[in-house]
C-alpha atoms as a printed R data frame, in Angstrom:
   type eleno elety resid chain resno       x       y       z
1  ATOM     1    CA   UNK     A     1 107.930 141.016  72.374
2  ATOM     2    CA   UNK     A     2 106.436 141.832  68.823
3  ATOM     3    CA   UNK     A     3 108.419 145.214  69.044
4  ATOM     4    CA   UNK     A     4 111.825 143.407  69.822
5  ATOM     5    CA   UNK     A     5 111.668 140.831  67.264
6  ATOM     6    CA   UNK     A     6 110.458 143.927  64.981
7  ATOM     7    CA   UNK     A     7 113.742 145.474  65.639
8  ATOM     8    CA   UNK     A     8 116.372 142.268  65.756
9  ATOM     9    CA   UNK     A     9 115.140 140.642  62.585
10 ATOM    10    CA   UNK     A    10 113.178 143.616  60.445
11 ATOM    11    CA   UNK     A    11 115.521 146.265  61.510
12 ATOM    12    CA   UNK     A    12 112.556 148.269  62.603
13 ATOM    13    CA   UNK     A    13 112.636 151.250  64.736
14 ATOM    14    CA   UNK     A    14 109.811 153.233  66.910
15 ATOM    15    CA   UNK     A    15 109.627 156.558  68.156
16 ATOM    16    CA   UNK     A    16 109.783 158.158  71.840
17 ATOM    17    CA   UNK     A    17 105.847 158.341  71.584
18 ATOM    18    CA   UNK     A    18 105.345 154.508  70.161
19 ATOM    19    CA   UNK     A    19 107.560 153.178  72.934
20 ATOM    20    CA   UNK     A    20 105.653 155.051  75.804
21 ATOM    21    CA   UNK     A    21 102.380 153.533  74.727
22 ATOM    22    CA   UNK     A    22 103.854 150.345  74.552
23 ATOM    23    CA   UNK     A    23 105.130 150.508  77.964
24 ATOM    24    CA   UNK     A    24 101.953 152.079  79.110
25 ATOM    25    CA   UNK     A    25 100.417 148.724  77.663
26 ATOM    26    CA   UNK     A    26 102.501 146.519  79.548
27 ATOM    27    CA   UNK     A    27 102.119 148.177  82.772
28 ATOM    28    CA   UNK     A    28  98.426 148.072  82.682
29 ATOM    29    CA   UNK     A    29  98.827 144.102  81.675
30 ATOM    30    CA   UNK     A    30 100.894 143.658  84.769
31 ATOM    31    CA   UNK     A    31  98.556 145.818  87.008
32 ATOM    32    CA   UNK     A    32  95.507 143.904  85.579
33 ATOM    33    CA   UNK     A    33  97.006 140.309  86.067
34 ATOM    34    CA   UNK     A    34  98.733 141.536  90.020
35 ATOM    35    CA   UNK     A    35  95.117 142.687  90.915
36 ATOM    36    CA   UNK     A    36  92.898 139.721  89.313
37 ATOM    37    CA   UNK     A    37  91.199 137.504  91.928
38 ATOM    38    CA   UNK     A    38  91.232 133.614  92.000
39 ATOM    39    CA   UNK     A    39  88.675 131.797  91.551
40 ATOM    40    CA   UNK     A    40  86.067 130.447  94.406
41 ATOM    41    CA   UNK     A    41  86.102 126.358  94.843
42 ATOM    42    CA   UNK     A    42  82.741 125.023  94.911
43 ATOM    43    CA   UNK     A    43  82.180 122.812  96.861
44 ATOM    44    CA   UNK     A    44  78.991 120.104  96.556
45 ATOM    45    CA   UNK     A    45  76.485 120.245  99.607
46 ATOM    46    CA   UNK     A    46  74.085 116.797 100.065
């Protein structure tokens, strides 16, 4: 998002390489959020 808003309101522009990472960072985010496990309930014994 930081990268958009850099280029609507800055007028800021990145290169090939710059936009790769970025896109290598927000597949990893998705791949790391798809693959993340839920949490266990615990559940009180007496």
């Amino acid at each position: 998002m930081g990268a958009f808003m850099g280029m609507i309101f800055l007028n800021e522009h990145l290169t090939l390489t710059q936009w790769f990472a970025l896109f290598c960072i927000i597949g990893a985010s998705i791949g790391s959020t798809s693959t993340m496990k839920t949490k266990n309930e615990i559940v009180e014994i007496n």
